[in-house]
Backbone as JSON Lines, residues from 0, in Angstrom:
{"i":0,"aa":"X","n":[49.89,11.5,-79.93],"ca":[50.36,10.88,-78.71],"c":[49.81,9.46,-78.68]}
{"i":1,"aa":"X","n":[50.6,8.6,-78.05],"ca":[50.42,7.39,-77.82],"c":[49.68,6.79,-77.14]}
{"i":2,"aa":"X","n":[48.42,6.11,-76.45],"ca":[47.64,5.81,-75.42],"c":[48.59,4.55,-75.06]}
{"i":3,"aa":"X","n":[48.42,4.49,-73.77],"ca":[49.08,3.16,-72.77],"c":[47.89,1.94,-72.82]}
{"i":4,"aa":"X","n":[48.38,0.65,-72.94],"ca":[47.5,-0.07,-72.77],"c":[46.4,-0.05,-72.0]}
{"i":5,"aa":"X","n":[46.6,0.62,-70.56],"ca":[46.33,0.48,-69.27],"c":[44.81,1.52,-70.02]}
{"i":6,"aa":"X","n":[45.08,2.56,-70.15],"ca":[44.66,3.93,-70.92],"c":[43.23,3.4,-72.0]}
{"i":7,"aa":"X","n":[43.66,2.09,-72.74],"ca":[42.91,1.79,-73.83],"c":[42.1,1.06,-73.77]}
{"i":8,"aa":"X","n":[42.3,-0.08,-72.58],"ca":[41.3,-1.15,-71.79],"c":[40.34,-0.07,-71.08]}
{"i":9,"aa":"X","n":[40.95,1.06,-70.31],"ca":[40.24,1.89,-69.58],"c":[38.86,2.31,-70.55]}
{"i":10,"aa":"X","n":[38.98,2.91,-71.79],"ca":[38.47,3.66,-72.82],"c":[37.2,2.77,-72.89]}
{"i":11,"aa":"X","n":[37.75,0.97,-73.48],"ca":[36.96,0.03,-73.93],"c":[35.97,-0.8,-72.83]}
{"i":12,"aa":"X","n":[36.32,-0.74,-71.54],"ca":[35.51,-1.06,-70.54],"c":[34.34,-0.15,-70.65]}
{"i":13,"aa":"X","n":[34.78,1.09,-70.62],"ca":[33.76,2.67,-70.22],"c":[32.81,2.09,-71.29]}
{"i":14,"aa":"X","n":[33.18,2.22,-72.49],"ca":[32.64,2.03,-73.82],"c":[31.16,0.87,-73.55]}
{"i":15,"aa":"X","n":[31.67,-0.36,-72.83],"ca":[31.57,-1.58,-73.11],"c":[29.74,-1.41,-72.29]}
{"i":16,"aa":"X","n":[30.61,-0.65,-70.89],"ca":[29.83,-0.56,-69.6],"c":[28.52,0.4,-70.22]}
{"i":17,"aa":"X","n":[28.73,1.89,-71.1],"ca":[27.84,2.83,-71.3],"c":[26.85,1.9,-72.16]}
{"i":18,"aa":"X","n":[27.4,1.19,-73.4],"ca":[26.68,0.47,-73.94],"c":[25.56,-0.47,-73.45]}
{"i":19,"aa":"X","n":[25.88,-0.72,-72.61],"ca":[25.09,-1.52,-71.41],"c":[23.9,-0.9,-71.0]}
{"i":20,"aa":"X","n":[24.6,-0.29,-69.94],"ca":[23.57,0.39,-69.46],"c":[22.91,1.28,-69.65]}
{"i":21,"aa":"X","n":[23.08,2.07,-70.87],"ca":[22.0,3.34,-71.21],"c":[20.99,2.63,-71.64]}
{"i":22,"aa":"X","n":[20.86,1.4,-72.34],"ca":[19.16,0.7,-72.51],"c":[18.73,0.73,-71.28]}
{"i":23,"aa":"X","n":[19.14,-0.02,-70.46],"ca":[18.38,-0.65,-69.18],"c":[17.93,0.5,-68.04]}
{"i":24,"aa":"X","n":[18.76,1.96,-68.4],"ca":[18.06,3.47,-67.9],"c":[16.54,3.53,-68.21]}
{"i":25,"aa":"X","n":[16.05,3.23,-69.88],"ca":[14.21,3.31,-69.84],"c":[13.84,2.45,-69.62]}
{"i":26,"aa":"X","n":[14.02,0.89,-69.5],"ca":[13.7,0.36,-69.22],"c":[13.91,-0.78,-68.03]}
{"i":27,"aa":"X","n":[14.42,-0.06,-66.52],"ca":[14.34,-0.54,-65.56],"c":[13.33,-0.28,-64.82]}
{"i":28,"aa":"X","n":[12.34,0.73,-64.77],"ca":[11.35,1.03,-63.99],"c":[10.19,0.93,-65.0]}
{"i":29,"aa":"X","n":[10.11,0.17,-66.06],"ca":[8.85,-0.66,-66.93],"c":[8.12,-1.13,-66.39]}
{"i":30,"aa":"X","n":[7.09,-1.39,-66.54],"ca":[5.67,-1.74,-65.44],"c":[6.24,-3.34,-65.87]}
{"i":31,"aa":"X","n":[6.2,-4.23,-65.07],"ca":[5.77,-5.63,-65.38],"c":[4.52,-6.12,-65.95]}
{"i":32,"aa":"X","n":[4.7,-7.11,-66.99],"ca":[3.61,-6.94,-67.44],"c":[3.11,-9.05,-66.57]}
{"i":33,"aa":"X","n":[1.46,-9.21,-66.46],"ca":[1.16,-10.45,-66.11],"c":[0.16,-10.97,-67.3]}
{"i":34,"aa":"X","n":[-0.38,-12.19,-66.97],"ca":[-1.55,-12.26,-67.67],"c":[-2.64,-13.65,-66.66]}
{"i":35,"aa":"X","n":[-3.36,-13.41,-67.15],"ca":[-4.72,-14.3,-66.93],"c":[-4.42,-14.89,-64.81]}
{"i":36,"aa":"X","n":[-4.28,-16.26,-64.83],"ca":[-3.93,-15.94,-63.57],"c":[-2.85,-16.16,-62.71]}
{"i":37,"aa":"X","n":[-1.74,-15.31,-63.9],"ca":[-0.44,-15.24,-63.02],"c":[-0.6,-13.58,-62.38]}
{"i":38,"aa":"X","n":[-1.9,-12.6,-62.5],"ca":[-1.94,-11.33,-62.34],"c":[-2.8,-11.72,-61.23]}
{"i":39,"aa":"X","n":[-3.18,-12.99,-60.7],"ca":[-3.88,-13.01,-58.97],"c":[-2.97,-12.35,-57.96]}
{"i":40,"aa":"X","n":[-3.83,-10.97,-57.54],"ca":[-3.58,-10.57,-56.37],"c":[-2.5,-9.89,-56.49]}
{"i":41,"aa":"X","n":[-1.9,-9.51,-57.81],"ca":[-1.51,-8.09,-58.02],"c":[-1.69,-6.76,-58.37]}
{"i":42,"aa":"X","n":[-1.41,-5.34,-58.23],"ca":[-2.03,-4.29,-59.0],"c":[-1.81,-3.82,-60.0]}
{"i":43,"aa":"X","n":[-2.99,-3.57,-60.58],"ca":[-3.25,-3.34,-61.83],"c":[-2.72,-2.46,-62.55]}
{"i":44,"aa":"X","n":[-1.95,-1.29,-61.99],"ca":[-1.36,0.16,-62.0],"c":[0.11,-0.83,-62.49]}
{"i":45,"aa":"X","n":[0.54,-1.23,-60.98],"ca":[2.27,-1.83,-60.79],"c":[2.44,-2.42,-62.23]}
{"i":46,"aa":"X","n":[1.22,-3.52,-62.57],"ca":[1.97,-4.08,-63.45],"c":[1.28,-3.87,-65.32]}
{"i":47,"aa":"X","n":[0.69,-2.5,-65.07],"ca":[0.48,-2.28,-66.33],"c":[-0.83,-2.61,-67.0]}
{"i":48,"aa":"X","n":[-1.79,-3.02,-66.16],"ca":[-3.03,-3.52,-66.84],"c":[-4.14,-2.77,-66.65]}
{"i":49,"aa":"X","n":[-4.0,-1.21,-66.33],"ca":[-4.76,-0.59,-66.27],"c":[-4.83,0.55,-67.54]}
{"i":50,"aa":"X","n":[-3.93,0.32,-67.99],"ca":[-4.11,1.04,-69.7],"c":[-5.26,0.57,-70.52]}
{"i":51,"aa":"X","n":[-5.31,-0.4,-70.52],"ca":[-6.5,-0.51,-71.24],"c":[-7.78,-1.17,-70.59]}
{"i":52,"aa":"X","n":[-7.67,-0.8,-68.99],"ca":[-9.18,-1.28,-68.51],"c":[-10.45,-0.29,-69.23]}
{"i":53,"aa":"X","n":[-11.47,-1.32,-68.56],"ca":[-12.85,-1.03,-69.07],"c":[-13.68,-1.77,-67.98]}
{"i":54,"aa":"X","n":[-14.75,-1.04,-68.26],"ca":[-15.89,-1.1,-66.87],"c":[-16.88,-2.22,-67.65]}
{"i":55,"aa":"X","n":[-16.9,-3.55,-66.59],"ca":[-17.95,-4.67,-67.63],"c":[-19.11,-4.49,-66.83]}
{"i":56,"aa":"X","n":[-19.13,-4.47,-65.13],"ca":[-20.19,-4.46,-64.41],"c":[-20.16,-2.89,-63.57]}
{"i":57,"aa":"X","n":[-20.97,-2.55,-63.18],"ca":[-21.48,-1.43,-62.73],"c":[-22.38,-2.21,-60.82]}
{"i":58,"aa":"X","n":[-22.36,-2.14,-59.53],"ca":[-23.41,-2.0,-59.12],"c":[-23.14,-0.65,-58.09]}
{"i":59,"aa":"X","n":[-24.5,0.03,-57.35],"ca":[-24.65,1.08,-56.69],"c":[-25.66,1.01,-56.01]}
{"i":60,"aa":"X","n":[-25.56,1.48,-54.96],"ca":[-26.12,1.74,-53.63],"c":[-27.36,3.45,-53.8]}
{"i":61,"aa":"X","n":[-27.02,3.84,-54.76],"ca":[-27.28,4.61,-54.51],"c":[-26.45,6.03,-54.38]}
{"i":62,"aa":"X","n":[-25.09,6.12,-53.74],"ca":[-24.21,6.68,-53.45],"c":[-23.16,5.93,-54.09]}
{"i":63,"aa":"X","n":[-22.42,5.46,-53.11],"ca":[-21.55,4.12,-53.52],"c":[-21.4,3.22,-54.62]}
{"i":64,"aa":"X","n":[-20.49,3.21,-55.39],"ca":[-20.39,2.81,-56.67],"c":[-19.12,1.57,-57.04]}
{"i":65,"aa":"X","n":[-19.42,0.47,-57.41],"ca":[-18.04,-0.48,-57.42],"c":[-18.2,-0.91,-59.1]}
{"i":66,"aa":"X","n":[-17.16,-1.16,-59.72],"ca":[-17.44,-1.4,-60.88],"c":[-16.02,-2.45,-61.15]}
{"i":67,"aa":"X","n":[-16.51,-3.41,-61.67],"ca":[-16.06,-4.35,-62.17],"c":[-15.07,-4.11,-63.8]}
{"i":68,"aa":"X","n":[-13.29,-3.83,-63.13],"ca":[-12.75,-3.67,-64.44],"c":[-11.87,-4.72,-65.05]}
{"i":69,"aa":"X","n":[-11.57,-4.33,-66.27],"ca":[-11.25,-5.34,-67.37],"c":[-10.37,-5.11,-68.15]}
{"i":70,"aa":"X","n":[-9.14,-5.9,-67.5],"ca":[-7.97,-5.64,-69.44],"c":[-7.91,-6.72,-69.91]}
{"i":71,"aa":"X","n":[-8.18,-6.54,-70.88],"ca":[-7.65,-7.68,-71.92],"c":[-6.38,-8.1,-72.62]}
{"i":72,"aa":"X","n":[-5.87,-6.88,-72.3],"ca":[-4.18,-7.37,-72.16],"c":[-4.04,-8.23,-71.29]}
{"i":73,"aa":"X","n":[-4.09,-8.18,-70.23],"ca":[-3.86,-8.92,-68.89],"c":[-4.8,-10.39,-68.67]}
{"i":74,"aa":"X","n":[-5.88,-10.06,-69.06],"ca":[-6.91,-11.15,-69.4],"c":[-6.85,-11.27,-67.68]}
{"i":75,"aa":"X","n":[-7.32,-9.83,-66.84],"ca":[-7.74,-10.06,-65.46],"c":[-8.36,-8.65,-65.16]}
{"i":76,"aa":"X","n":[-9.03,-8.95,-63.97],"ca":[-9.97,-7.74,-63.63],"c":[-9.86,-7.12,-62.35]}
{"i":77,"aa":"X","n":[-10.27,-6.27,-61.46],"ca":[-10.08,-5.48,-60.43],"c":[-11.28,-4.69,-60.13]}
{"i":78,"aa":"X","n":[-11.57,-4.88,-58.57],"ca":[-12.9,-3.77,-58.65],"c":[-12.43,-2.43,-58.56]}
{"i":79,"aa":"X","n":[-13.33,-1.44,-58.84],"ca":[-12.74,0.38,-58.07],"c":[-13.98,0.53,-57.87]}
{"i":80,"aa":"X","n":[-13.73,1.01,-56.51],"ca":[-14.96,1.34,-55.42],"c":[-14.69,2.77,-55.52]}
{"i":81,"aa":"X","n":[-15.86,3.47,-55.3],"ca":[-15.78,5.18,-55.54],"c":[-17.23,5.56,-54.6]}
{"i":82,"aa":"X","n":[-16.78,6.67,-54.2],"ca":[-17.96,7.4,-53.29],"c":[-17.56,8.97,-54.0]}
{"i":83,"aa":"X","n":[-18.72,9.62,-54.61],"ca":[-18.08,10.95,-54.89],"c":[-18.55,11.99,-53.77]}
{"i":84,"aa":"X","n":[-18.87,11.88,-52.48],"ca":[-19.53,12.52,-51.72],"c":[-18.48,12.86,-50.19]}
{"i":85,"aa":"X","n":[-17.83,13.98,-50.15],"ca":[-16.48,13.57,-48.86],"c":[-17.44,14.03,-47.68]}
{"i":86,"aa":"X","n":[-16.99,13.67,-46.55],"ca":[-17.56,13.19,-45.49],"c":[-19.14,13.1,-45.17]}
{"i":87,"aa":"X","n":[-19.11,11.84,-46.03],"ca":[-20.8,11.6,-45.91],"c":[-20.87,9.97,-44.81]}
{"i":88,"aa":"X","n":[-19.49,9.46,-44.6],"ca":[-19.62,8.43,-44.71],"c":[-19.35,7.77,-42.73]}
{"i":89,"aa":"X","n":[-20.21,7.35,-42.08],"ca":[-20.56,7.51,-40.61],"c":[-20.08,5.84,-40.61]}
{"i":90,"aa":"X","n":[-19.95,5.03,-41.89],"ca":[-18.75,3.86,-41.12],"c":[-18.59,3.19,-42.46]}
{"i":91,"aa":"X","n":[-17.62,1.98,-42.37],"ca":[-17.2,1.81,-43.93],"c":[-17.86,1.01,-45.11]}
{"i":92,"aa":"X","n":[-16.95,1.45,-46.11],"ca":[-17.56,0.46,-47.37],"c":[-16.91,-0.35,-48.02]}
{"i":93,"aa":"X","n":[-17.31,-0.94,-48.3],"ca":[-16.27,-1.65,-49.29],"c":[-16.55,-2.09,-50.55]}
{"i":94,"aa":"X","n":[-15.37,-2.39,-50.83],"ca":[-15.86,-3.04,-52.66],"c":[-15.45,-4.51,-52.84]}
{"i":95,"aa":"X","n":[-15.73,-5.02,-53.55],"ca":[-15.44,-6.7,-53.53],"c":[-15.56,-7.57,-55.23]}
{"i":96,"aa":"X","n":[-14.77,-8.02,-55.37],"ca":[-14.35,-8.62,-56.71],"c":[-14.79,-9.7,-56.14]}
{"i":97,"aa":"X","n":[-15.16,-11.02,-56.93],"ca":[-15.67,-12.32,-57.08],"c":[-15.37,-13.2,-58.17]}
{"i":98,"aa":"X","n":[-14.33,-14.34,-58.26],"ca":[-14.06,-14.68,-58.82],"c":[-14.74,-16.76,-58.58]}
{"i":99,"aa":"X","n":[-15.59,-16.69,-59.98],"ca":[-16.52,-17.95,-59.68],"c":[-16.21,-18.72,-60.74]}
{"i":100,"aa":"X","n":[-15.85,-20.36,-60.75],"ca":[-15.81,-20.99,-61.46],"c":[-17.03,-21.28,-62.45]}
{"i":101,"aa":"X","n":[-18.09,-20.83,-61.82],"ca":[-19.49,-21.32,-62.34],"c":[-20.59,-20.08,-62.73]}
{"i":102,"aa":"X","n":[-21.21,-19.88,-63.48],"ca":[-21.98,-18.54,-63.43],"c":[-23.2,-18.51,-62.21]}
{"i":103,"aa":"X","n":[-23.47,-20.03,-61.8],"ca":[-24.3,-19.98,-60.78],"c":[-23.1,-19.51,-59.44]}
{"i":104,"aa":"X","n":[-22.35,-19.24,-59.19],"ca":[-21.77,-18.55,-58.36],"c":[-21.14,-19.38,-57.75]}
{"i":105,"aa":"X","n":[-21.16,-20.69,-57.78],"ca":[-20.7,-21.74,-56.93],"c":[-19.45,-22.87,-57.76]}
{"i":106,"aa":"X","n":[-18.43,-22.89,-57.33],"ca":[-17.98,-22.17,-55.31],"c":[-17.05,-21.02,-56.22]}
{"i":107,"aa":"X","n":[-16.93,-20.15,-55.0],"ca":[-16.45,-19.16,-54.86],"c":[-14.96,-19.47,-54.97]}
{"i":108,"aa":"X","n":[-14.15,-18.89,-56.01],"ca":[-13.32,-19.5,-56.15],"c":[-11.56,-18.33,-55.22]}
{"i":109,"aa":"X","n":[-12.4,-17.12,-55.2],"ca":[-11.46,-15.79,-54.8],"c":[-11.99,-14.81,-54.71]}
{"i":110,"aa":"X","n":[-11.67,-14.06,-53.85],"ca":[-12.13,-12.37,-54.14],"c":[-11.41,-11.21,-53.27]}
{"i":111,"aa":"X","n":[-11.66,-10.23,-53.64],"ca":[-10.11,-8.88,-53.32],"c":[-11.47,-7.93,-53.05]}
{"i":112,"aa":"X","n":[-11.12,-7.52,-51.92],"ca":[-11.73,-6.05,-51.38],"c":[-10.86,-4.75,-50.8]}
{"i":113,"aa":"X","n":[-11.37,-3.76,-51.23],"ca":[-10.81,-2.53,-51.02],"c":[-11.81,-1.63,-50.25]}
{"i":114,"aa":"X","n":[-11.22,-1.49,-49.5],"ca":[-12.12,-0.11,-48.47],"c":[-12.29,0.98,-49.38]}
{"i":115,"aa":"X","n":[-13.9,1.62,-49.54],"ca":[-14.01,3.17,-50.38],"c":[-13.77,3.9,-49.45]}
{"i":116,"aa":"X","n":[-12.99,4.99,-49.99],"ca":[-12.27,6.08,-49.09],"c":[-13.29,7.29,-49.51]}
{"i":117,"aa":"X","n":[-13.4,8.45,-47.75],"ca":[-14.55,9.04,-48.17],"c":[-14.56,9.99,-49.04]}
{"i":118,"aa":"X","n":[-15.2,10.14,-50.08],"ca":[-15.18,11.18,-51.22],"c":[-13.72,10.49,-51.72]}
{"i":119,"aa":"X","n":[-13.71,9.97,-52.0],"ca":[-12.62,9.37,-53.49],"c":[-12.84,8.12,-53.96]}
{"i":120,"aa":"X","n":[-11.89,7.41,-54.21],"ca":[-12.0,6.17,-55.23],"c":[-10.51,5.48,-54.57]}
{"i":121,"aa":"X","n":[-10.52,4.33,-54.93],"ca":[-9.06,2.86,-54.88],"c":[-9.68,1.84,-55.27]}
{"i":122,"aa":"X","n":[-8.93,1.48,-55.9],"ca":[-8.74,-0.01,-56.5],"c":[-8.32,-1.22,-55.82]}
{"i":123,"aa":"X","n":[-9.04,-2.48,-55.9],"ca":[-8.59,-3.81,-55.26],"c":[-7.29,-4.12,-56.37]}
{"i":124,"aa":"X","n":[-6.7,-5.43,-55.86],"ca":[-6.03,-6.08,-56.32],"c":[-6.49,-7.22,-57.83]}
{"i":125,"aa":"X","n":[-5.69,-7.75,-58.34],"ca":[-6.56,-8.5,-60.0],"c":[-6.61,-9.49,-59.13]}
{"i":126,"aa":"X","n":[-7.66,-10.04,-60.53],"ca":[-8.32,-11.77,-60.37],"c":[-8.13,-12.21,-61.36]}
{"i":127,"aa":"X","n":[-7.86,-12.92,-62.38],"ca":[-7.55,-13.27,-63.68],"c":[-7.4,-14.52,-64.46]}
{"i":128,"aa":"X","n":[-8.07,-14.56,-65.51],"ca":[-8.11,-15.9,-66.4],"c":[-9.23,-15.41,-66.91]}
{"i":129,"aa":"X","n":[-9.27,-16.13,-68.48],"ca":[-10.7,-15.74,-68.92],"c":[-11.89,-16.42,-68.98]}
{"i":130,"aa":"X","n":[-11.18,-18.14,-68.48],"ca":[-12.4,-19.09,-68.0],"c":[-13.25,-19.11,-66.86]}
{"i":131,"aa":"X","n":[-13.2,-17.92,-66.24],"ca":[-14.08,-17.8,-65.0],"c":[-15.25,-16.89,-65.06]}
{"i":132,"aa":"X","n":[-15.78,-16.29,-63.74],"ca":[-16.88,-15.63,-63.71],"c":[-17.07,-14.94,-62.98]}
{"i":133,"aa":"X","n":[-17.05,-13.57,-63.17],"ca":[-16.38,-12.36,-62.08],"c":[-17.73,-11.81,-61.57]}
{"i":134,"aa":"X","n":[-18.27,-11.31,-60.58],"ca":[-18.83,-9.97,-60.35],"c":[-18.22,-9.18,-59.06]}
{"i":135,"aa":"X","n":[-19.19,-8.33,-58.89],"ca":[-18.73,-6.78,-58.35],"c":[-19.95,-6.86,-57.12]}
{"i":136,"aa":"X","n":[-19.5,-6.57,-55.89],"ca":[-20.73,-6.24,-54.55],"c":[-19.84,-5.09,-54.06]}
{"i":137,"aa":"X","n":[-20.81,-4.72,-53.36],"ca":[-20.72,-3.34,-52.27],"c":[-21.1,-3.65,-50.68]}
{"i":138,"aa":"X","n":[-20.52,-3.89,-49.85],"ca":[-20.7,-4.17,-48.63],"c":[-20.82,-2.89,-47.62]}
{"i":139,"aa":"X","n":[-21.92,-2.68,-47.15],"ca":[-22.31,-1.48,-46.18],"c":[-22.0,-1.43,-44.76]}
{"i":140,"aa":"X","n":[-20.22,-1.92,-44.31],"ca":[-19.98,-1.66,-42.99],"c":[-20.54,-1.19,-41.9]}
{"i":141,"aa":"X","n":[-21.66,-0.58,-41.78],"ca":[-22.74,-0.39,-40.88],"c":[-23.88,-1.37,-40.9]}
{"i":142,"aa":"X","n":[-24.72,-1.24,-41.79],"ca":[-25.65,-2.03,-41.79],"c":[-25.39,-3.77,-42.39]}
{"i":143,"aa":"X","n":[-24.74,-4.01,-43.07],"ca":[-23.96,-5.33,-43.23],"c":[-24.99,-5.71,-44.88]}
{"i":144,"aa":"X","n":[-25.68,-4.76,-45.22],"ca":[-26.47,-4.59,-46.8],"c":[-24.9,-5.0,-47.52]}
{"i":145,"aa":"X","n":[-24.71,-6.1,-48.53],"ca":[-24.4,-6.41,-49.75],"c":[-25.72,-6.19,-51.29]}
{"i":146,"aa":"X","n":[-24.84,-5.29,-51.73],"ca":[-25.32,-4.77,-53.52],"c":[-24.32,-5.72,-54.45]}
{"i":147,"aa":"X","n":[-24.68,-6.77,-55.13],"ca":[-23.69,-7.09,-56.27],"c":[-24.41,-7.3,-57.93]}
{"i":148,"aa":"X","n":[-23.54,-6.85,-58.43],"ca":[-24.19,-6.8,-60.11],"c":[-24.48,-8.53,-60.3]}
{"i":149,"aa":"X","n":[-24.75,-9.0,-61.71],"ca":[-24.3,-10.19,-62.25],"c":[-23.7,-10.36,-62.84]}
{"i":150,"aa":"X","n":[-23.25,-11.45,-63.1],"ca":[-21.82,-12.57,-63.68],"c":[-21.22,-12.09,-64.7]}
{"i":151,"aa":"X","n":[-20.12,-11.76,-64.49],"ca":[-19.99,-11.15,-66.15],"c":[-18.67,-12.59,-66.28]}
């Protein structure tokens, strides 16, 4: 049997269209990827730079734990504040990234805080470039005590 023109454009559109779009099916919901400091003040999850974090600074309270992370893909960092203790916590905490042009700390060039949630963990937002100078504090919403590591 004969196909109609109408019939054969139909066939070659479908064709044209599936071709298309079955790539862009795995790869429309791909993490974005950033780097250094075009990843200011985005997350680290959204856009993929938490595959290969790593913990450079560590500080703690005692309880309360913020740690200073690191991809090097991304060439930017993020704090994660963690409390492993659930309802211990009578007012808040926080975690705090520091982003310093100088290792003497001065001036302060940025920084991203995340409230620790009680008995779990969250992550701030990145800071990024590799010419700077990051650390990590813990701020004690009750008593107004700041804990911060040094310069990494």
């Amino acid at each position: 049997m004969k196909k109609s023109l109408p019939a054969k454009v139909s066939i070659l559109v479908g064709a044209a269209l599936t071709a298309v779009l079955i790539p862009m099916a795995g790869s429309s919901y791909a993490a974005s990827s950033c780097s250094g400091t075009g990843c200011d003040y985005k997350g680290p999850v959204t856009y993929g730079c938490d595959g290969d974090g790593v913990t450079k600074k560590t500080v703690s309270d005692g309880i309360m734990k913020a740690e200073l992370r690191w991809s090097a893909k991304c060439s930017a960092g993020w704090v994660r504040g963690s409390d492993p203790y659930p309802n211990d916590n009578y007012w808040s905490h926080y975690a705090v990234i520091e982003k310093h042009s100088s290792e003497s700390g001065q001036p302060l060039i940025s920084s991203q805080t995340v409230t620790i949630p009680d008995g779990g963990s969250d992550w701030s937002n990145m800071l990024g470039g590799s010419n700077y100078y990051y650390r990590v504090c813990l701020r004690d919403g009750g008593t107004g005590e700041v804990v911060c590591s040094g310069y990494w």
